[in-house]
N, C-alpha and C positions, 0 to 999 in steps of 0.2 A: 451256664451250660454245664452238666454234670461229666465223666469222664467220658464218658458212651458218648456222648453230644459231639465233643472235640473229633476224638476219635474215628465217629461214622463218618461226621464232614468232611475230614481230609481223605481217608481213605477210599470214600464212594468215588469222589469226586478221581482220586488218583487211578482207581478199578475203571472209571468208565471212560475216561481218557485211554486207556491200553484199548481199550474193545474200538473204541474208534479207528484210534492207529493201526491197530491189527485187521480191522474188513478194509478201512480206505486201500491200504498199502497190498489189497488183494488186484491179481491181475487174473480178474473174473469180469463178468458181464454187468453192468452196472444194474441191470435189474432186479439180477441176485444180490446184489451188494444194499441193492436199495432195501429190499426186501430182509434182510439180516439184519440192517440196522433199525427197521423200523421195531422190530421185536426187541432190538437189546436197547433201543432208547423208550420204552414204554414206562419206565420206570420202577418201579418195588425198591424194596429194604435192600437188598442185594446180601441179607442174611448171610449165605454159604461163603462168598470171598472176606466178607467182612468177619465170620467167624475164624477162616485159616490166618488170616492176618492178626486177628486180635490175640489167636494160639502165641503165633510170633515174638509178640509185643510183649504177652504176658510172659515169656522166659528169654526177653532181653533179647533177640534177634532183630536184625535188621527188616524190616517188613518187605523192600526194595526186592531180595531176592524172592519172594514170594507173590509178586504180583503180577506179573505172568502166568501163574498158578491158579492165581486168584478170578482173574479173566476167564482163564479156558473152564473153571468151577460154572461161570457164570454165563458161559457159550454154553454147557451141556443144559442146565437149566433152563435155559431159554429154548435151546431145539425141543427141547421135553415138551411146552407151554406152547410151543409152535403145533406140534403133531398130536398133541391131548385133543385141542380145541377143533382138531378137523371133523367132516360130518362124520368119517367112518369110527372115530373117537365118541368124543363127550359132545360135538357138533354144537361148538359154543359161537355166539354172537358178537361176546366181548369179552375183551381180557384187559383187567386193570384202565378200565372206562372207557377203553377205545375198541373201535372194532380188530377183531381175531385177523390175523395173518393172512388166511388163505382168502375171509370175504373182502383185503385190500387187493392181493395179487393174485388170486387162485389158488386152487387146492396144488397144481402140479409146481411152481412155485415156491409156493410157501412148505411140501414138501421138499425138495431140495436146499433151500434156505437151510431149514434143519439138521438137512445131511451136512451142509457145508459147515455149520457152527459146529457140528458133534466131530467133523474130522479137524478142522482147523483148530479145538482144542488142545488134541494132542502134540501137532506141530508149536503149540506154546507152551506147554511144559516141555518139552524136547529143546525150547532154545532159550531155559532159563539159563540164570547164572551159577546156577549152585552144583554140586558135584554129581558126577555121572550115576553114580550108583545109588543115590535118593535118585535120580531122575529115573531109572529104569524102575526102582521102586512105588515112584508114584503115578508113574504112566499104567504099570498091572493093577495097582491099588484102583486108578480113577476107571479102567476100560472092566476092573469086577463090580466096581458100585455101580455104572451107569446102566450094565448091562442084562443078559439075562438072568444073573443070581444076585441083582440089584433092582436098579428104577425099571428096567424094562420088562423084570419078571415081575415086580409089584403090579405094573400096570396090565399085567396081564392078568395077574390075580383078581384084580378091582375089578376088570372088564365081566370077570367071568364069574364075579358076587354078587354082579346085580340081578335082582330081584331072587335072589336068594336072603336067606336068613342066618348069617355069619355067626356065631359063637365070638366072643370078647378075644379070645387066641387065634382065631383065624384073622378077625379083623386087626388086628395088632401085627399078625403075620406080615399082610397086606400091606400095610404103613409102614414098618421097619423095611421095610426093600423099597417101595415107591418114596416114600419123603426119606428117609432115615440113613440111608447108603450112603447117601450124597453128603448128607450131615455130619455124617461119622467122617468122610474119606475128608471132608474139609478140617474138622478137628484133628484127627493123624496126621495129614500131610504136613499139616502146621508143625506138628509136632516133631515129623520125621524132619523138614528142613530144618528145625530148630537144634537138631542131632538130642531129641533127646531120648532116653534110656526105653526099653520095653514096658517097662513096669508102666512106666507115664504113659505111655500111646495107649498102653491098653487100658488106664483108666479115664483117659482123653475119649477113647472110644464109645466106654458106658456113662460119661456123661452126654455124649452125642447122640447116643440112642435115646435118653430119654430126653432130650432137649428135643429130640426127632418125634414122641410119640408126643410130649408136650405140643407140640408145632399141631401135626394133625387133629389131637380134639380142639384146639384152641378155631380150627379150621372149622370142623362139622359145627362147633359154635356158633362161629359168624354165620355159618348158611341158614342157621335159624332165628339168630337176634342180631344180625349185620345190618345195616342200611347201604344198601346198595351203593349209592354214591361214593362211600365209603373205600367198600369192598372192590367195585369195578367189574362186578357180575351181578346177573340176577339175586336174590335173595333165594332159599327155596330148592337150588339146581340141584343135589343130591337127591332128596328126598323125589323130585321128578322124577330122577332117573330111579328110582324103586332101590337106593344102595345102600348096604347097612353102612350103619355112623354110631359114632362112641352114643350122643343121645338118645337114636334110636334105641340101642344096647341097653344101655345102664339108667336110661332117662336123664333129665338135665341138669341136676342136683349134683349125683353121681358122677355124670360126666367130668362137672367143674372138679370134684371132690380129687377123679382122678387126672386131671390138669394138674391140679397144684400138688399132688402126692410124686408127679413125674417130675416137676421142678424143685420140689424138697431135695429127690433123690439127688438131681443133677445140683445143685447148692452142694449137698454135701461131700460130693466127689471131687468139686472143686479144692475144698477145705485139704483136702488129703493132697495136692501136688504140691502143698508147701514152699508157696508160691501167693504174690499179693495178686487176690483173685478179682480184682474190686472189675474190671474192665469184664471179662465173661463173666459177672455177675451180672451187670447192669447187663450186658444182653440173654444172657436167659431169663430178667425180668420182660426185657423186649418182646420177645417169643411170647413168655405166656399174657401177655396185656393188650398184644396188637391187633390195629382195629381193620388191617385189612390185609 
């Protein structure tokens, strides 16, 4: 098993242990509780905590204080996946092979569920172990990426692309706040508990963005040479919904062309924190190879 192998297996494992303990140990109604867990045990890569943890690791930090962090990264993701897939959203069937949230518990529900992972977040960065003043720092950080000048303005963007004919800079716009925010706030945070220097965050930050626009073609990809079983959605759903996509854009050659021109960049940025990169190597190879 290569370094990434090691690494993802203890730390998923440790990330989704927190997210249990943290909804069990809620004194809520069990059908919300029921409801919350059925989305955070659905399973995926858990990319976002395992990238703030791998920041961690890579400048010698304890990962431990970070993991509560890493969880609440992995609550706002999931309410995002919860609220995308409702009918007034993308009105999806399935998410990661099983059926969508709201057709187990309803739409009113499986909204709330949402609400409660997106607030219960914050109360877990709030009772990490690390010093108060990264916590206030990474509480504003994580409520500006997830929100309107983040994921929640991206997805408004998206909403309001479709069946339009986006420009390669719009649709880039689009991606860098709906996927990219979250990506980025996970490389910084890492880096802020890490205590390390501005110059690093901030090139922590431009390798997250294009690991974030990597992430999205690598996506519009799958929707046209995915296999379903694979992916855990239909094949195709973009292009139903009339949305532009890197392929549409650039066609599919280009598309790939600019996949691996986003991962070059983010390779090289690595090389510059002078620092053994070999762990967030192997996951920006992850990002651009994955099959679903």
């Amino acid at each position: 098993m290569n370094v990434l192998g090691h690494f993802t297996s203890f730390q998923k494992s440790r990330v989704e242990e927190e997210l249990l303990i943290a909804v069990h140990s809620l004194e809520a109604p069990e059908s919300l509780k029921e409801s919350m867990l059925y989305s955070l045990k659905a399973g995926g890569k858990r990319i976002r905590p395992l990238l703030l943890l791998a920041v961690m690791e890579t400048f010698g930090k304890s990962t431990d204080e970070g993991l509560k962090t890493a969880a609440a990264l992995e609550m706002i993701h999931t309410y995002s996946l919860i609220h995308d897939d409702l009918p007034s959203m993308d009105d999806d069937d399935l998410r990661r092979g099983m059926p969508t949230n709201h057709k187990v518990f309803g739409e009113a529900v499986a909204i709330l569920s949402g609400d409660a992972l997106l607030t219960k977040s914050f109360e877990m960065v709030a009772d990490s172990t690390f010093d108060n003043q990264s916590k206030i720092r990474i509480i504003s950080m994580l409520a500006k990426a997830a929100g309107a000048e983040g994921m929640v303005g991206g997805q408004i963007a998206d909403i309001e692309g479709e069946n339009a004919a986006l420009s390669l800079e719009q649709l880039e716009s689009v991606h860098k706040r709906k996927t990219g925010r979250l990506l980025e706030f996970a490389a910084v945070a890492g880096g802020v508990i890490s205590g390390l220097e501005e110059a690093e965050l901030n090139k922590l930050r431009l390798f997250a963005e294009h690991i974030g626009l990597a992430f999205q073609i690598r996506d519009d990809i799958l929707d046209i040479e995915g296999n379903e079983n694979e992916i855990g959605k239909p094949v195709g759903s973009d292009e139903g919904r009339h949305k532009s996509t890197y392929p549409a854009i650039l066609g599919m050659e280009k598309a790939k062309q600019k996949l691996n021109d986003h991962l070059l960049q983010a390779r090289e940025l690595l090389f510059e924190l002078h620092h053994e990169p070999a762990l967030l190597l192997e996951l920006t190879e992850l990002i651009g190879s994955r099959k679903n």
